[in-house]
DRENNUDREN-298654 format. One record per residue (C-alpha): x, y, z. Coordinates in Angstrom, 2 decimals, m for minus. Layout:
<x=X&y=Y&z=Z>;
...
# end
This chain:
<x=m13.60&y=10.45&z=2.18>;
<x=m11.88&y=9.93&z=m1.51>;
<x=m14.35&y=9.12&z=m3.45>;
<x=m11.93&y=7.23&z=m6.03>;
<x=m8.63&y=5.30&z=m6.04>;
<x=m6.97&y=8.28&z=m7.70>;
<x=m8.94&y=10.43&z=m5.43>;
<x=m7.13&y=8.46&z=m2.52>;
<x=m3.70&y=8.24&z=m4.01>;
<x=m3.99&y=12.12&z=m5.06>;
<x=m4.77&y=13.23&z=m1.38>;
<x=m2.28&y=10.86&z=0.09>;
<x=0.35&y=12.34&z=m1.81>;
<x=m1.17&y=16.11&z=m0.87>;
<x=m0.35&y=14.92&z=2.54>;
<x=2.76&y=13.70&z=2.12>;
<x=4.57&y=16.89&z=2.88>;
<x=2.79&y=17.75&z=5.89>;
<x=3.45&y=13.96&z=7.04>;
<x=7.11&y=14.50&z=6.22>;
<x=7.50&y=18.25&z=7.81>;
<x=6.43&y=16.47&z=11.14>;
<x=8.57&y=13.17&z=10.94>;
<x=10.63&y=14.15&z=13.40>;
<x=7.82&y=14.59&z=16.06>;
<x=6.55&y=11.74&z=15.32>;
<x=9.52&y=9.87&z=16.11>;
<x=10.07&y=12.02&z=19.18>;
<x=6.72&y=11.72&z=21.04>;
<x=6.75&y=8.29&z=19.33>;
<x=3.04&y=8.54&z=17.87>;
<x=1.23&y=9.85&z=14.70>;
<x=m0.04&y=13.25&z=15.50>;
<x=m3.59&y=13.37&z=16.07>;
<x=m4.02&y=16.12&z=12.71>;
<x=m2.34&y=13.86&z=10.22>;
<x=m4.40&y=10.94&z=11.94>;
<x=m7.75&y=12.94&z=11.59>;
<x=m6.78&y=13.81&z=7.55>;
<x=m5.94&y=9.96&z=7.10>;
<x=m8.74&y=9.11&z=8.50>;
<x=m11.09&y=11.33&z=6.35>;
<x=m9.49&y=9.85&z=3.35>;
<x=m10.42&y=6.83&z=4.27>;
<x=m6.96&y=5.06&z=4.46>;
<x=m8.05&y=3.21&z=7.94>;
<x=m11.03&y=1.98&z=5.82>;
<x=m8.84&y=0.81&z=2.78>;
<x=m10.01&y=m2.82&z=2.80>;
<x=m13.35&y=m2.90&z=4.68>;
<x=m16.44&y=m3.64&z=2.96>;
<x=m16.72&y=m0.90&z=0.67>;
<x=m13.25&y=0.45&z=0.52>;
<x=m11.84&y=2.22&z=m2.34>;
<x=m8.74&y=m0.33&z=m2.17>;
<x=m7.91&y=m3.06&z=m4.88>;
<x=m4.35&y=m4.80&z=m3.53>;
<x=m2.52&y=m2.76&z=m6.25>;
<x=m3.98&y=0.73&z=m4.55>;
<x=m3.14&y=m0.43&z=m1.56>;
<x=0.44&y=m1.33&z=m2.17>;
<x=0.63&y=2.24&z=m3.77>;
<x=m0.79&y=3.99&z=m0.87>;
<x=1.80&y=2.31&z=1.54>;
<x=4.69&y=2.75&z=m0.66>;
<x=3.68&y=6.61&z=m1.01>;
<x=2.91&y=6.99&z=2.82>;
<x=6.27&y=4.97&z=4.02>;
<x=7.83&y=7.63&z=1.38>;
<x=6.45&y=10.21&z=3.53>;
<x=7.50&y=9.22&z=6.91>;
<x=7.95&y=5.55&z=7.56>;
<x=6.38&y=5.45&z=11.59>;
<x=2.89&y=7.14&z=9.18>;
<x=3.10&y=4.97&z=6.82>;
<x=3.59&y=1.59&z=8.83>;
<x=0.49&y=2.46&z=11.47>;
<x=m1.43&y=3.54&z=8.46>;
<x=m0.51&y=0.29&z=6.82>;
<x=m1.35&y=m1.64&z=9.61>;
<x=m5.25&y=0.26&z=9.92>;
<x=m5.46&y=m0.83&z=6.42>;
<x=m4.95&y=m4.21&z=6.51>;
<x=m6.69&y=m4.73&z=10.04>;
<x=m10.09&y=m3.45&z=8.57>;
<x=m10.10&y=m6.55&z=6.21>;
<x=m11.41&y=m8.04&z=9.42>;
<x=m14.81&y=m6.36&z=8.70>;
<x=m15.62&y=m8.75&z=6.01>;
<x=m15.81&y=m11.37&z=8.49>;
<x=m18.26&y=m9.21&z=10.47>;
<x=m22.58&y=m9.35&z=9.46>;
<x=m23.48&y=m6.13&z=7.31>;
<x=m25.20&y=m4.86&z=11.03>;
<x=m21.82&y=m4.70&z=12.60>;
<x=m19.78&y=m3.06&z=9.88>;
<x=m22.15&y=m0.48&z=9.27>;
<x=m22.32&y=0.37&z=13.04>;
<x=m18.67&y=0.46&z=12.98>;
<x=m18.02&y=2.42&z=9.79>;
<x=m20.71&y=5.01&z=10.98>;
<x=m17.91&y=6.99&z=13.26>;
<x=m15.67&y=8.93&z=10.51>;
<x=m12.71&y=8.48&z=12.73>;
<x=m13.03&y=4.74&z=12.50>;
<x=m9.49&y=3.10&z=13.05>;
<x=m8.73&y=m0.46&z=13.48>;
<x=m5.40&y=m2.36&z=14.77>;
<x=m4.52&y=m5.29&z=16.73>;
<x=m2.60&y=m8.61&z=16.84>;
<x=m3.58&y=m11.58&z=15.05>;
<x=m0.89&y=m13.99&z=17.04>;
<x=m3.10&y=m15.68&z=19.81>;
<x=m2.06&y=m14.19&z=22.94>;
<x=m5.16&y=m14.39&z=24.22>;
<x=m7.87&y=m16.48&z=25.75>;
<x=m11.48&y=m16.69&z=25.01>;
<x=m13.72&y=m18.43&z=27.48>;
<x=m17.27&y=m19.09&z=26.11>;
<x=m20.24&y=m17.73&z=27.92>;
<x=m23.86&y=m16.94&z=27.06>;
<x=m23.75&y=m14.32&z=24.04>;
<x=m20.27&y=m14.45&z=23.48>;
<x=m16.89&y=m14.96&z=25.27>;
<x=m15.44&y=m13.53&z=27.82>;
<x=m11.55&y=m12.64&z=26.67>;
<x=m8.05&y=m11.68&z=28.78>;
<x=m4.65&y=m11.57&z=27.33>;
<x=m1.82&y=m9.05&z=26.70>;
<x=m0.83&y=m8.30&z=23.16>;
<x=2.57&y=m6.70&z=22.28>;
<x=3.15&y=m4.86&z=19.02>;
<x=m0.06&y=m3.56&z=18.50>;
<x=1.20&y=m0.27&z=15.86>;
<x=m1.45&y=2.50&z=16.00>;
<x=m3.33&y=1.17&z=18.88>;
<x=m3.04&y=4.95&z=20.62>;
<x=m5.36&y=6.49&z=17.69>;
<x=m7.87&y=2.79&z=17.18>;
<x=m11.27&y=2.85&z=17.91>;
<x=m11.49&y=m0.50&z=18.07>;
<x=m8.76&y=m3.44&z=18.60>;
<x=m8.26&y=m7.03&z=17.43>;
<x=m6.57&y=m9.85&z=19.45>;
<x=m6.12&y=m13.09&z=18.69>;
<x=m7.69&y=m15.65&z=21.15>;
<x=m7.42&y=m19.64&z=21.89>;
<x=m10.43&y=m20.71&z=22.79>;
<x=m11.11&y=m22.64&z=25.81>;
<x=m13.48&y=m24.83&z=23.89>;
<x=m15.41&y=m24.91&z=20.73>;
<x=m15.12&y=m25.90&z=16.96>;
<x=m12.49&y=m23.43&z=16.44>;
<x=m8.63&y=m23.41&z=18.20>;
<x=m8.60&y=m19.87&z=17.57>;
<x=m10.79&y=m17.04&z=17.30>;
<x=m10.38&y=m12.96&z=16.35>;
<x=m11.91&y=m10.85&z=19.12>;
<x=m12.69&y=m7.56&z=18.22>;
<x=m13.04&y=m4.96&z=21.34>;
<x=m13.59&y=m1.37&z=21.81>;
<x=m10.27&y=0.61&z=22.07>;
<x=m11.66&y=2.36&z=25.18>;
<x=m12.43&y=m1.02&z=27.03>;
<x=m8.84&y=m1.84&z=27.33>;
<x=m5.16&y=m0.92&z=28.85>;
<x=m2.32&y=m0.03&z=26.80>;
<x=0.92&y=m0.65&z=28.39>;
<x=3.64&y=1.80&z=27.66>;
<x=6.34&y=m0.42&z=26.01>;
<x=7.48&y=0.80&z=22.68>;
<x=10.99&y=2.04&z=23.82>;
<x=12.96&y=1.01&z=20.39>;
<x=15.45&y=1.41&z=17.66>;
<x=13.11&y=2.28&z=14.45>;
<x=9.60&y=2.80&z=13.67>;
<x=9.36&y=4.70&z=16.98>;
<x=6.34&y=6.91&z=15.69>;
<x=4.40&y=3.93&z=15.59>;
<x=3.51&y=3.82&z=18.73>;
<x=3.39&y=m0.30&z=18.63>;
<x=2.86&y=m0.56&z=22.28>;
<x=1.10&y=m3.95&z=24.24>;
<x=m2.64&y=m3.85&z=24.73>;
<x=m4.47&y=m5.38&z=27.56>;
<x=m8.26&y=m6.74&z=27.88>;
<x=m8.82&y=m8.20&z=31.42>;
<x=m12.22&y=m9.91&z=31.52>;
<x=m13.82&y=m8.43&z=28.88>;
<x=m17.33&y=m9.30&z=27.54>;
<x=m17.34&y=m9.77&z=23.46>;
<x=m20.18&y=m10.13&z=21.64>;
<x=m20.65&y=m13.20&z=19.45>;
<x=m20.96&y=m11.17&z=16.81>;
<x=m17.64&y=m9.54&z=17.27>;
<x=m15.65&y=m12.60&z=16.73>;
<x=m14.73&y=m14.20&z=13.58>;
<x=m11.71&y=m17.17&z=12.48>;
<x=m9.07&y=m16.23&z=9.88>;
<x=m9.87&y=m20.02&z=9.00>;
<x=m13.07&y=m19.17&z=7.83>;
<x=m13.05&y=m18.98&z=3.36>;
<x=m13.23&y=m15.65&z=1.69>;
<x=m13.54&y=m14.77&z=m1.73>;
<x=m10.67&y=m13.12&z=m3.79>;
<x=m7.25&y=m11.99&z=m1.83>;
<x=m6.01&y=m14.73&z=0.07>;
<x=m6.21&y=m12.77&z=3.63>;
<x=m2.78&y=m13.20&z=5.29>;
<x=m0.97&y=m12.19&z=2.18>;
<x=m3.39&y=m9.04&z=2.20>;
<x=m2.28&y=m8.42&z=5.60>;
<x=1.17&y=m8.67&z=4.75>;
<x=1.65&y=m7.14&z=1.22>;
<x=2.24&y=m3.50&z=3.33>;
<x=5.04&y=m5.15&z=5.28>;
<x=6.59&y=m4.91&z=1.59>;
<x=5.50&y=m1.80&z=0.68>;
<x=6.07&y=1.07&z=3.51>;
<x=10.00&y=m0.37&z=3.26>;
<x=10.08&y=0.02&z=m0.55>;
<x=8.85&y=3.71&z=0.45>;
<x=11.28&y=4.62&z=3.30>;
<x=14.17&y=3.27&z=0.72>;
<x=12.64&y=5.29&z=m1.75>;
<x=13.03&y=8.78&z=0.35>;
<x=16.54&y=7.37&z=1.45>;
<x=17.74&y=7.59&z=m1.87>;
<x=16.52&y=11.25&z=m2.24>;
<x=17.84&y=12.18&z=0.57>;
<x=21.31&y=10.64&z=m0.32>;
<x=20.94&y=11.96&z=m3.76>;
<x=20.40&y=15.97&z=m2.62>;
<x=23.73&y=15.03&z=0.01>;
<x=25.55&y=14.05&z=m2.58>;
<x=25.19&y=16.72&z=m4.78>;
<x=25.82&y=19.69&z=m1.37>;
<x=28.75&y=17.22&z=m0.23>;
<x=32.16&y=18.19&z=m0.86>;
<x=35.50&y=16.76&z=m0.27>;
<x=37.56&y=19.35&z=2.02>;
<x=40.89&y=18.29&z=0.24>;
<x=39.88&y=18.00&z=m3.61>;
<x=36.71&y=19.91&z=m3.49>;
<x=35.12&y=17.27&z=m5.18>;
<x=31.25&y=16.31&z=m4.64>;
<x=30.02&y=13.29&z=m3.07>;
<x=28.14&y=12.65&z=m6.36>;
<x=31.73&y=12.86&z=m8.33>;
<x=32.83&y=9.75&z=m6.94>;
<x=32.45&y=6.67&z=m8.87>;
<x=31.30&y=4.48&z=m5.59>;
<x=28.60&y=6.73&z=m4.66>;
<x=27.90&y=6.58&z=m8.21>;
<x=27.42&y=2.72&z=m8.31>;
<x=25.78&y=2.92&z=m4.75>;
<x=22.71&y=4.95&z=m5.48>;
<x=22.63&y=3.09&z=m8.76>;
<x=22.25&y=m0.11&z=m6.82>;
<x=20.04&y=0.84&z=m4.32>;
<x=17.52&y=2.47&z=m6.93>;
<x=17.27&y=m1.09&z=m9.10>;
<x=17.05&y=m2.98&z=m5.85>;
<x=13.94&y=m0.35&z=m4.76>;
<x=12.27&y=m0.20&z=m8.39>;
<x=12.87&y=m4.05&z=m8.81>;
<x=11.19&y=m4.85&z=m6.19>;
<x=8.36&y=m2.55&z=m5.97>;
<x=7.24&y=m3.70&z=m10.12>;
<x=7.79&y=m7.34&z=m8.37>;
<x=5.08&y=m6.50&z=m5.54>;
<x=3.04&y=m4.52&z=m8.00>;
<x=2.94&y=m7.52&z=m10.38>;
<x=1.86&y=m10.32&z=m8.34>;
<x=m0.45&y=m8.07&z=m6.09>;
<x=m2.24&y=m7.88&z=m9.61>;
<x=m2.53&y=m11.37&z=m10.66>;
<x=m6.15&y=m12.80&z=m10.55>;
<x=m7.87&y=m14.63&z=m7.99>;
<x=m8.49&y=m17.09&z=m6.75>;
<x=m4.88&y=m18.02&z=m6.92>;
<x=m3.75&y=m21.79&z=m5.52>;
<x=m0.66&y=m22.58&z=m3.04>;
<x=1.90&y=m21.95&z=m5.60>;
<x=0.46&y=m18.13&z=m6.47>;
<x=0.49&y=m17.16&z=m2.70>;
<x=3.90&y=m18.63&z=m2.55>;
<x=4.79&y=m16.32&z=m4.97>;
<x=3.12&y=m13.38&z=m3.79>;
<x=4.46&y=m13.97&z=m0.20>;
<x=7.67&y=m14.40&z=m1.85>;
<x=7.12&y=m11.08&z=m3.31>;
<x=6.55&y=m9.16&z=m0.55>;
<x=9.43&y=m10.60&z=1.50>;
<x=11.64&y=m9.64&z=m1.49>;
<x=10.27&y=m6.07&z=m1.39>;
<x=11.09&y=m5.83&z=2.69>;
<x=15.02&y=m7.17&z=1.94>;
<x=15.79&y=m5.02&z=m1.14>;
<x=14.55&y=m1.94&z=0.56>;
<x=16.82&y=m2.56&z=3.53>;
<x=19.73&y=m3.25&z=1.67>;
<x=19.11&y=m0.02&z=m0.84>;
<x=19.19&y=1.92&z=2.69>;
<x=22.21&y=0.30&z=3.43>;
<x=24.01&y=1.10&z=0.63>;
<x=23.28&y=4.54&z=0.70>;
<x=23.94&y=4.58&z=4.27>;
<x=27.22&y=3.21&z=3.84>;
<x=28.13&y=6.01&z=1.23>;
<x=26.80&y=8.94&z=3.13>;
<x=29.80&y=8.71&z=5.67>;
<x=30.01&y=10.56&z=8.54>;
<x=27.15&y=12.06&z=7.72>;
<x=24.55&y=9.27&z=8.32>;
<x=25.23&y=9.33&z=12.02>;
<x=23.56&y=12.41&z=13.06>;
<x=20.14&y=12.23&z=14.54>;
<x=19.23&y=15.21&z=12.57>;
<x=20.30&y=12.85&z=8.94>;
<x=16.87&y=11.88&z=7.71>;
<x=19.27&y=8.76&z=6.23>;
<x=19.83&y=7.84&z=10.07>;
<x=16.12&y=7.44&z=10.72>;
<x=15.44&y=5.90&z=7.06>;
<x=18.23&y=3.31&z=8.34>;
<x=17.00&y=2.39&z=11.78>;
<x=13.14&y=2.43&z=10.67>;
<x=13.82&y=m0.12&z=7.62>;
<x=15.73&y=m2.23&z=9.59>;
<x=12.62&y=m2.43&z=12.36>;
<x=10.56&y=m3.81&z=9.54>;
<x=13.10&y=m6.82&z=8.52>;
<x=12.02&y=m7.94&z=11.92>;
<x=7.99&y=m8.58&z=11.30>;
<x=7.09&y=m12.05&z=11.70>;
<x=5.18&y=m12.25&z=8.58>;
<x=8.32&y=m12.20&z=6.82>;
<x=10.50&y=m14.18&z=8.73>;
<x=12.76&y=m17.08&z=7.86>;
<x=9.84&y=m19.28&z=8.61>;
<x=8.00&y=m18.31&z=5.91>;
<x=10.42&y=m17.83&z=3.52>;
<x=11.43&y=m21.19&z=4.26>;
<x=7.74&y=m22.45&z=3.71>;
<x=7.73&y=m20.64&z=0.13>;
<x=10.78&y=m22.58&z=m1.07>;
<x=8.91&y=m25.74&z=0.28>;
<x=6.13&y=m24.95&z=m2.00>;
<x=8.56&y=m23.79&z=m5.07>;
<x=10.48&y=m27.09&z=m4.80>;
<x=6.84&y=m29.56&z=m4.48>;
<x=7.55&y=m30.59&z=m1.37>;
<x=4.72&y=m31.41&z=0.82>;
<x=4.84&y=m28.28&z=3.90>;
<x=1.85&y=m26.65&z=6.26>;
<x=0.94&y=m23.99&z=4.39>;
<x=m1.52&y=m22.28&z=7.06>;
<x=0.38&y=m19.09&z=7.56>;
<x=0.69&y=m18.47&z=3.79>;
# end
């Protein structure tokens, strides 16, 4: 395991070429493969925000962006395994240790309640079906979000071994295919009281839904990020057949890819900036932050889009690495943690005006 954040950052970036080599696998047998999930996994990018974690949210947004750069599918499920293993801190020392003991410890899930929790003696016993569940073919353990039959709490976490439940074969989509984001299943299964844990519960220092969202900013401002190389090394090799002039000749493609790289850098100092203010912040600094990352998701689909666009012909191709940039950027404008909702909650909070604020 990296031993320090440039440790981490310096052996994600080793693997980046390996990650990138094998995109195209990745997208065809629509999973990770299990060698660049075992190196991940040693570096401790599953791990990033557990208890003990070598992750501060700047790192992290770093390690996305760089991973997403890589190969967008890698970067989103390893994105995902980062932000789920904030759940640990919820979790008694016992537990985490006992779960961080297996190297190839890997977390993912689904927060949205889908599921329901029925108390019994020791714990509950859960069923539900969870869909978008991104890396849950290479977890060890899964979350799913539960209403509870009864109790002090509406809704509770539940945290279950991987092995203890069905994963349904549904992931049969336009972009992010790698990421295997298939639905998981738990039918009757026992968890532990100890294995359960509320999102309403305080924590200390990043407010937690914005921690579990500030990736959904970052692997985008990656993939954009390796569009625009690979539309910059096109345009360069790209020739008109008439004039013999090069793609990068022409005064739109000049303007495009100058665009598309102020939208991408913009927006990643942006996400870089608030993901280092202090905490605690109040309402109006997660506004901001959430406004941040939202920011980061559209400017990195519309600096694909305008390189896209100037490609041509070209862009069509499965074999364009621009086609799969395109179709995996646009997969995640759909997350819901960047939805109209919310951006429609953060102007609430920009103009004063009184708005739930639980999903901020």
């Amino acid at each position: 395991m990296a031993n320090t954040v440039d440790d981490l950052l310096h052996g994600v970036q080793r693997l980046g070429e390996r990650i990138r080599d094998r995109a195209a696998e990745t997208e065809a047998v629509r999973r990770v493969p299990p060698e660049i999930v075992d190196e991940l996994a040693a570096l401790g990018v599953f791990r990033m925000l557990a208890p003990g974690g070598r992750a501060d949210p700047v790192t992290f947004v770093r390690v996305c962006e760089e991973l997403g750069y890589a190969d967008g599918s890698t970067g989103w499920v390893a994105m995902i395994a980062g932000a789920t293993s904030v759940a640990l801190r919820y979790l008694t020392p016992q537990v985490v240790a006992a779960m961080l003991a297996d190297p190839r410890f890997c977390i993912a899930g689904v927060a949205a309640p889908f599921g329901l929790a029925t108390p019994v003696d020791g714990g509950y016993r859960v069923r539900g079906r969870w869909p978008f569940a991104s890396g849950c073919e290479h977890a060890t353990w899964l979350v799913g979000g539960c209403r509870v039959a009864e109790g002090p709490h509406a809704v509770l976490m539940m945290i279950m071994p991987a092995g203890t439940m069905t994963i349904h074969d549904t992931w049969d989509v336009a972009g992010l295919r790698g990421t295997g984001s298939h639905d998981i299943e738990a039918a009757d299964l026992f968890v532990p009281q100890e294995h359960s844990f509320s999102l309403a519960d305080p924590r200390d220092g990043f407010p937690v839904f914005a921690q579990l969202a500030v990736g959904i900013g970052a692997v985008p401002l990656g993939i954009a990020r390796a569009a625009i190389g690979e539309f910059t090394a096109l345009a360069r090799a790209k020739h008109d057949p008439m004039t013999g002039r090069s793609l990068a000749g022409k005064g739109w493609a000049r303007a495009a890819v100058a665009e598309a790289e102020a939208l991408r850098a913009s927006a990643l100092a942006y996400l870089l900036a608030e993901a280092a203010a202090p905490d605690p912040r109040g309402v109006d600094g997660v506004a901001r932050l959430r406004l941040a990352i939202a920011t980061a998701n559209r400017n990195a689909a519309r600096a694909v889009d305008l390189v896209y666009d100037a490609a041509g012909g070209t862009s069509l191709y499965a074999s364009s690495p621009l086609q799969r940039h395109f179709r995996d950027v646009h997969a995640a404008t759909q997350h819901a943690m960047i939805g109209p909702d919310v951006r429609e909650t953060i102007g609430a909070v920009l103009l004063g005006e009184d708005v739930n604020t639980t999903r901020l």
